[in-house]
DRENZAKE-853861 format. One record per atom (N, C-alpha, C): x, y, z. Coordinates in steps of 0.1 Angstrom, whole numbers, padded with zeros to 4 digits, always signed. Example, Ala and Ser with C-alpha at 12.3 -4.5 7.8 and 13.67 -1.06 7.14 Angstrom:
2
+0132-0057+0078+0123-0045+0078+0132-0033+0078+0128-0022+0071+0137-0011+0071+0129+0000+0079
***
This chain:
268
+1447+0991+1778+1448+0999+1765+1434+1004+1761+1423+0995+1764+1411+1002+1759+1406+1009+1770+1411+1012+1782+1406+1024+1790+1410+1037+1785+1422+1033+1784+1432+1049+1775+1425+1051+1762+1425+1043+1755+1417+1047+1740+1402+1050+1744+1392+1045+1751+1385+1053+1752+1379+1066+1759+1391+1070+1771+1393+1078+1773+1392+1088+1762+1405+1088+1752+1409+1093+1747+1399+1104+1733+1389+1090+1727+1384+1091+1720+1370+1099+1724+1363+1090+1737+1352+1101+1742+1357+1116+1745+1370+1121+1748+1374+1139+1748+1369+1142+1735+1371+1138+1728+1367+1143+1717+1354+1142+1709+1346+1132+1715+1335+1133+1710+1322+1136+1715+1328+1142+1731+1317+1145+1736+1308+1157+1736+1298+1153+1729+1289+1165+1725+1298+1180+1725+1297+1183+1738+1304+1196+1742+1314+1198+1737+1323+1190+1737+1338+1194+1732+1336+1193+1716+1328+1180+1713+1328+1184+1695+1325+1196+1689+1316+1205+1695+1313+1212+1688+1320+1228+1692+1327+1227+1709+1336+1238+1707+1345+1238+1699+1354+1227+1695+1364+1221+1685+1358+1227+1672+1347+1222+1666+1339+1230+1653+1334+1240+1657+1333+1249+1668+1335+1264+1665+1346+1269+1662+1358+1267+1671+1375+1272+1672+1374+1270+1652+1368+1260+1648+1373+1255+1638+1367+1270+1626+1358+1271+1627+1352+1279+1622+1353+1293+1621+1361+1295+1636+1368+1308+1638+1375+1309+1630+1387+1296+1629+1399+1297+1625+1399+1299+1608+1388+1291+1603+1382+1295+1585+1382+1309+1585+1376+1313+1594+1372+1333+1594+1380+1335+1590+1391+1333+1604+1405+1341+1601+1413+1340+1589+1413+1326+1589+1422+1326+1572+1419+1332+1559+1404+1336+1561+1396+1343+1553+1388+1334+1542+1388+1324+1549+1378+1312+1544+1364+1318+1547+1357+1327+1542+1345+1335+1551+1331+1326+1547+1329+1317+1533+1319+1310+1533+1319+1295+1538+1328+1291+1544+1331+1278+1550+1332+1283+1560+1339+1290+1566+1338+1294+1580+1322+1296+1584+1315+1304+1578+1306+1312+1586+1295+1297+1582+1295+1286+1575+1286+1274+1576+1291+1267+1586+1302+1268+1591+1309+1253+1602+1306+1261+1612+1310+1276+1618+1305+1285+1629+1289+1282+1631+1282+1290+1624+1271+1283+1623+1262+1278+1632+1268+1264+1622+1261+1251+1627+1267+1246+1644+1278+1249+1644+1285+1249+1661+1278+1254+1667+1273+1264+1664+1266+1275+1677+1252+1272+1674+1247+1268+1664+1233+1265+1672+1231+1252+1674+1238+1244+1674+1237+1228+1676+1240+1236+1695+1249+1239+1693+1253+1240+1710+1235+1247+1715+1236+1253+1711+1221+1261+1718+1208+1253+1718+1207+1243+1706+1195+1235+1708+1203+1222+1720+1211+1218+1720+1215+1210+1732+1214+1217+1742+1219+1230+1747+1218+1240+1758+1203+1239+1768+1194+1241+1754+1182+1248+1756+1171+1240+1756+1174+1229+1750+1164+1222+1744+1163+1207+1752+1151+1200+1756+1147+1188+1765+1157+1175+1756+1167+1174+1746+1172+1162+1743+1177+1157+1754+1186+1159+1763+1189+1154+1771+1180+1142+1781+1169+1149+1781+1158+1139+1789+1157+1130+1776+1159+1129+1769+1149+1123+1751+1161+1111+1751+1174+1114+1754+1184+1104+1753+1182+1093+1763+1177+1101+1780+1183+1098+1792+1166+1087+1793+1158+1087+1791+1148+1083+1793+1151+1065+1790+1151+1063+1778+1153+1047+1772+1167+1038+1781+1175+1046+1789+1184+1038+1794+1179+1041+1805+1173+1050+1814+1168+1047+1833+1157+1037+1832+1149+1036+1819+1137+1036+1822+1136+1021+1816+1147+1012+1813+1147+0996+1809+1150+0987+1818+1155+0991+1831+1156+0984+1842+1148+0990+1849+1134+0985+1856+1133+0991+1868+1136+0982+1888+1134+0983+1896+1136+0978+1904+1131+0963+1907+1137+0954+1909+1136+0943+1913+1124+0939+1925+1114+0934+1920+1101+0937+1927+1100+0924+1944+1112+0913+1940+1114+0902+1947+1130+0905+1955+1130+0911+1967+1139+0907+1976+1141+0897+1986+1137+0886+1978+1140+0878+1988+1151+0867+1985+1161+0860+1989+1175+0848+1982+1182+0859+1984+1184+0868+1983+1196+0878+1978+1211+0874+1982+1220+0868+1979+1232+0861+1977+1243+0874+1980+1238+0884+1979+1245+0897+1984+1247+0912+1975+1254+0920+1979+1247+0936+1972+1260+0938+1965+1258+0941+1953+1270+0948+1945+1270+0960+1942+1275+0971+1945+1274+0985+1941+1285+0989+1933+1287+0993+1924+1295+1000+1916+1299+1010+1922+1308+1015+1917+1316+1027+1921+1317+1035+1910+1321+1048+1918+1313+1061+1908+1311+1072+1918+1307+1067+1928+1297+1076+1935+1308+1091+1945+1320+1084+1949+1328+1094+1957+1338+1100+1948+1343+1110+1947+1350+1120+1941+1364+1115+1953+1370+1109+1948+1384+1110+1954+1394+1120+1955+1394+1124+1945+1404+1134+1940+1404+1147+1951+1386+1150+1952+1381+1158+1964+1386+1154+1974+1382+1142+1979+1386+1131+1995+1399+1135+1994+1406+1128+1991+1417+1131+1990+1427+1149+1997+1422+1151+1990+1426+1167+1991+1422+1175+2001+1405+1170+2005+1401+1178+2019+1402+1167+2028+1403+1156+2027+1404+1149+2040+1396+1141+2043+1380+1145+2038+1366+1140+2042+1365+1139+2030+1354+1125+2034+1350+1116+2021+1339+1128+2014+1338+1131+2002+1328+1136+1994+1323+1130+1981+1310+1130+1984+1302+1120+1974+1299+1131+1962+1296+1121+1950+1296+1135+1934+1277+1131+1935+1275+1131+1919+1261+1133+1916+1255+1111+1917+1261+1104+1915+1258+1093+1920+1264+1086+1934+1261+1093+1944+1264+1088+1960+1246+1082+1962+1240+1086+1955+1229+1076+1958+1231+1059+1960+1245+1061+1951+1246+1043+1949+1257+1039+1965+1259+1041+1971+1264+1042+1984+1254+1039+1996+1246+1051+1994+1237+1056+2005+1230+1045+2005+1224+1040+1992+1213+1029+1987+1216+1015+1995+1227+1013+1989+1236+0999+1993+1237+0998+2012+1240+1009+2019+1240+1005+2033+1225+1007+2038+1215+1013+2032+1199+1014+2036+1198+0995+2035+1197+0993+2021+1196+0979+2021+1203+0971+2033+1217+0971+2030+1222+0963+2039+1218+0962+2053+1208+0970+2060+1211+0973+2074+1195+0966+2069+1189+0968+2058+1172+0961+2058+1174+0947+2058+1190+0940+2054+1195+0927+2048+1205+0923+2057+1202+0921+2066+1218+0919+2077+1226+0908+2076+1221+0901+2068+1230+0885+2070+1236+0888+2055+1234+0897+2043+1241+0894+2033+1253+0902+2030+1260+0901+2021+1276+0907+2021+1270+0914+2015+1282+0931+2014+1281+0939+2003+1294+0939+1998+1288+0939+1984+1306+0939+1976+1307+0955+1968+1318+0960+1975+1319+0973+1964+1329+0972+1954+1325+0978+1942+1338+0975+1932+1341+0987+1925+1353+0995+1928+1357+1005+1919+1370+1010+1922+1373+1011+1914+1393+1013+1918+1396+1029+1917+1407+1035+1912+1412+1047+1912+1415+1054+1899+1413+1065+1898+1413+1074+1887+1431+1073+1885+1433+1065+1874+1451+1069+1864+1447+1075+1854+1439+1081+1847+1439+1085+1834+1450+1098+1831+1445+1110+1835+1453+1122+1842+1462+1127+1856+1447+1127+1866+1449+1125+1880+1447+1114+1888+1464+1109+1896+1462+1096+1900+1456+1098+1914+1444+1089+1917+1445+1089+1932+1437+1073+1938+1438+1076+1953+1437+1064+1958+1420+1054+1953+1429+1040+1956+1416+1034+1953+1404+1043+1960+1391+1041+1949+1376+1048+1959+1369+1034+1970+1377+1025+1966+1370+1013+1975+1376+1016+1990+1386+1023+1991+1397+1023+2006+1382+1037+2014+1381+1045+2003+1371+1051+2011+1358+1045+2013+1354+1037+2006+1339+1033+2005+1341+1026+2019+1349+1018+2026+1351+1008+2036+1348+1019+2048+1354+1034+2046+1353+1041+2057+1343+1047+2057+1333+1046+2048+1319+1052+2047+1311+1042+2055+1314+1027+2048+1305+1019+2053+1304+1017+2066+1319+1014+2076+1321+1014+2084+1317+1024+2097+1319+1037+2091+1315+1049+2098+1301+1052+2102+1290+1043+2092+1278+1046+2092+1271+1032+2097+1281+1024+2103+1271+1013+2113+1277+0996+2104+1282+0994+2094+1282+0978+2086+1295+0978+2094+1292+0967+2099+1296+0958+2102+1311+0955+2089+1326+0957+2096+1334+0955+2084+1339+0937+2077+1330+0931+2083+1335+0921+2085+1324+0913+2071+1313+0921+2070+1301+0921+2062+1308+0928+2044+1318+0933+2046+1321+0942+2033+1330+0935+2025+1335+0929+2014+1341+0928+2007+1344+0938+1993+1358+0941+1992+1363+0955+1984+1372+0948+1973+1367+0952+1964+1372+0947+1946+1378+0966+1943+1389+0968+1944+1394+0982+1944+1407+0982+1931+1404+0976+1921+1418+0979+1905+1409+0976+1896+1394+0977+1891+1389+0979+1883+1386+0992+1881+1389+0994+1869+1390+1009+1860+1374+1011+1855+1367+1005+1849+1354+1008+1840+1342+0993+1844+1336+0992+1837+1323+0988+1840+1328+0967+1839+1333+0965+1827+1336+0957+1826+1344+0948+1833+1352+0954+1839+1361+0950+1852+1356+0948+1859+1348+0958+1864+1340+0954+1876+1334+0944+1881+1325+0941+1866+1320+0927+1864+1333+0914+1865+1343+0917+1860+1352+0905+1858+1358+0901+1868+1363+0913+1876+1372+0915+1888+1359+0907+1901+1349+0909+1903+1344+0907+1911+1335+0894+1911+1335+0888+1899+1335+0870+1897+1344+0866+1900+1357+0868+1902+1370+0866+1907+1370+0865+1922+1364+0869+1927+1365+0874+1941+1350+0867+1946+1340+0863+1939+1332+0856+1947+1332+0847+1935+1343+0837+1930+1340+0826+1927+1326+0816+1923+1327+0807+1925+1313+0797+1925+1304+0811+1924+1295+0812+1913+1283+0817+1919+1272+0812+1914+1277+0798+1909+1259+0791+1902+1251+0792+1910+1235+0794+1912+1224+0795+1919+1224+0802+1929+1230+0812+1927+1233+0825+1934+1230+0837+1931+1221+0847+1937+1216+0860+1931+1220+0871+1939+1226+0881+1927+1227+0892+1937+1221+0903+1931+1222+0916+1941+1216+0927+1942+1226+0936+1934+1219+0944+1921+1228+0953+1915+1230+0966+1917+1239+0977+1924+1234+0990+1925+1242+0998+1913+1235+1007+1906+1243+1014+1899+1236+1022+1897+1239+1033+1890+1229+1045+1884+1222+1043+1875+1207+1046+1869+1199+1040+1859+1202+1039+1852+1209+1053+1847+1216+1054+1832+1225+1044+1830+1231+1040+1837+1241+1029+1835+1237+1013+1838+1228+1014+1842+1224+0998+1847+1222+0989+1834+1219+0995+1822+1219+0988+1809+1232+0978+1806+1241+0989+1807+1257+0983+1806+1263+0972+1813+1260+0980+1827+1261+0972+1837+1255+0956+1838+1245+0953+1838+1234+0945+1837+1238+0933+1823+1242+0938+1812+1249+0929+1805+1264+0926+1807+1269+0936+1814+1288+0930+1821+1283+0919+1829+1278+0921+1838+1277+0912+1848+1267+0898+1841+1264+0899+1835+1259+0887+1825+1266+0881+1821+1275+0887+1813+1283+0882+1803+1293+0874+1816+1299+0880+1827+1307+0875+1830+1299+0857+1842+1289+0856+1842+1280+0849+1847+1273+0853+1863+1276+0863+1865+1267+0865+1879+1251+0870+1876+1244+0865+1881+1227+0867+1879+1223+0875+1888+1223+0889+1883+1221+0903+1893+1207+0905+1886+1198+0909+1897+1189+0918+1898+1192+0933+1900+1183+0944+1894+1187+0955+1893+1180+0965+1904+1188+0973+1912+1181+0984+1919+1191+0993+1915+1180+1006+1903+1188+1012+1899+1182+1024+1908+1195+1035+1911+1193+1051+1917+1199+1058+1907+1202+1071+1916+1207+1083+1909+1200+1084+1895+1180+1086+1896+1182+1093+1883+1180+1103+1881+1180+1112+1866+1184+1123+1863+1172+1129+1859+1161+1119+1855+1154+1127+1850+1138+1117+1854+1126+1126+1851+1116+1117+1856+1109+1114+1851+1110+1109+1838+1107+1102+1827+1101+1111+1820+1090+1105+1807+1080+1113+1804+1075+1125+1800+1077+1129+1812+1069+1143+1820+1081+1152+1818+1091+1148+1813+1106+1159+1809+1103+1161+1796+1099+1153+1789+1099+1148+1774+1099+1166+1765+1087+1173+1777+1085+1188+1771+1090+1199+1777+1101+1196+1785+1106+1198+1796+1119+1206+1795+1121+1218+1791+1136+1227+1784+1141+1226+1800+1156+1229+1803+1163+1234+1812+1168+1247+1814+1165+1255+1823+1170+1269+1824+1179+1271+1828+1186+1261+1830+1199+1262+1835+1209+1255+1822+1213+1259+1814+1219+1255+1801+1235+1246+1803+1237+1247+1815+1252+1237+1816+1250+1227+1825+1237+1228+1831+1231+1211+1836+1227+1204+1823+1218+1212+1812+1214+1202+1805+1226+1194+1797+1232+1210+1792+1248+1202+1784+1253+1192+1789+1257+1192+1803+1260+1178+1808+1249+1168+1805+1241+1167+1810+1226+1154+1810+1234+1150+1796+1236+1161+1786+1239+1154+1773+1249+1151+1771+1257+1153+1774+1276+1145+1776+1272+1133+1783+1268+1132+1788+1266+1120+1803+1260+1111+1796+1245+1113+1790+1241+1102+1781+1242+1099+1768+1252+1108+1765+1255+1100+1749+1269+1094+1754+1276+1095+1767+1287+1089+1767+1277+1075+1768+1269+1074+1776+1267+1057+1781+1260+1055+1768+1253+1059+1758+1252+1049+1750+1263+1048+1740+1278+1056+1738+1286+1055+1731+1293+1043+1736+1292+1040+1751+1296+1030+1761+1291+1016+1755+1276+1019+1759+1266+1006+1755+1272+1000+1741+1270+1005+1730+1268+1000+1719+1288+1000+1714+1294+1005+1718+1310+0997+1722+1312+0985+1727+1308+0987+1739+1303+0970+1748+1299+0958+1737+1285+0963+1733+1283+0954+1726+1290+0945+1714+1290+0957+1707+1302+0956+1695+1316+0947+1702+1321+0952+1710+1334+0941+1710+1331+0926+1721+1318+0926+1727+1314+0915+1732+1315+0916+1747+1320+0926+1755+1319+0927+1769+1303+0926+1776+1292+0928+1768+1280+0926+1775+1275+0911+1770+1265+0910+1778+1256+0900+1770+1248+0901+1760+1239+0910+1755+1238+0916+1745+1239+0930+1737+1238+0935+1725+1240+0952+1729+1227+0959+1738+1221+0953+1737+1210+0964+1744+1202+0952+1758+1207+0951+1768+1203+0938+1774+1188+0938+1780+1184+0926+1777+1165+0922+1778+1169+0923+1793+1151+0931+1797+1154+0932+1810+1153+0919+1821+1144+0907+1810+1147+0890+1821+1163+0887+1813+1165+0881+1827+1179+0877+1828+1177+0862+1820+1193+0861+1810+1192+0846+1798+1201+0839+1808+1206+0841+1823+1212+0830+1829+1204+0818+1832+1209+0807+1831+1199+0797+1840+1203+0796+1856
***
């Protein structure tokens, strides 16, 4: 139920769609001849959308969540690799036949670089299949044929493939490696998300270290940084105000370990 409800509730609040919703809305005041409400809610629609379009926020959001985890400076114990899922577009696979990776296949590519640097440790992938609208097959059924196709060893892979969102992943996949007192594993996920990430897997007791990819932006140095391309940045800004609408959800109903998680780990 709270995958569906928050499905539900992010359509609507995502930057982009709120504020086509308060344009249509503002049209529709025109029309009825509501002309000084209308033409304040139009408005403010259309230039909110233009200063998100045009303007560096996106980097201004994206910065504080890539840039709180950085890479794990000590590889060495590593108890085995966890990669989230995210990274292959199924819906695509599915349809053409061949696996196709979206804007986070970094977290794939990453995970078998390591493993082949790590040969004695397991990789665990965890991500199941899109039911929301379009149903399709678990993305773990392809991740096995990625890994496999590209040299790992299948015997090395274990697949956590019916978790829906971040929290599952964490929960489903303490399920599946059991015992894990004094045991450390390798986290892969996208930066923006490793905040989230990094308190699921807390909360649920596994002691991950972070190797975060896929990022969007290169800190800083974006900070003055417009986009001229106006429907990349709109996304950047969909994308990171979902994960902090994510984050600070999490927190709030208790799926992380804290809302904003310290980057030393509070496991013993």
């Amino acid at each position: 139920m709270f995958y569906v409800v928050s499905k539900l509730i992010w359509f609507v609040l995502q930057p982009t769609v709120f504020l086509l919703l308060l344009i249509t809305l503002g049209a529709f005041m025109l029309w009825r001849g509501r002309i000084k409400l209308g033409k304040i809610i139009l408005g403010f629609g259309l230039i909110s959308l233009l200063i998100l379009a045009l303007s560096p926020l996106g980097h201004w959001i994206a910065q504080p969540l890539e840039d709180r985890f950085p890479r794990t400076q000590n590889l060495k114990d590593i108890d085995g690799i966890i990669v989230l899922g995210g990274s292959i577009r199924t819906l695509i696979t599915e349809g053409r036949g061949a696996i196709e990776l979206g804007e986070a296949g970094d977290r794939v590519v990453e995970a078998i670089r390591l493993a082949k640097q790590m040969p004695t440790v397991p990789v665990i992938f965890t991500g199941g299949s899109t039911k929301f609208i379009y149903k399709s097959e678990s993305e773990s059924l392809s991740a096995i044929k990625l890994f496999t196709d590209l040299g790992l060893d299948k015997s090395r892979i274990i697949l956590e493939g019916d978790s829906l969102n971040t929290r599952q992943n964490a929960d489903y996949t303490k399920q599946l490696l059991g015992n894990v007192k004094d045991k450390r594993y390798l986290l892969i996920t996208s930066a923006f998300h490793m905040p989230r990430a990094i308190g699921c897997f807390r909360a649920s007791g596994i002691n991950v270290s972070p190797w975060p990819v896929d990022y969007r932006s290169r800190g800083k140095s974006d900070f003055l940084r417009p986009d001229f391309v106006p429907s990349r940045m709109l996304n950047m800004v969909d994308v990171m105000s979902k994960e902090w609408l994510g984050l600070i959800a999490y927190g709030i109903f208790g799926y992380t370990s804290e809302l904003f998680p310290a980057r030393s780990s509070t496991l013993k």
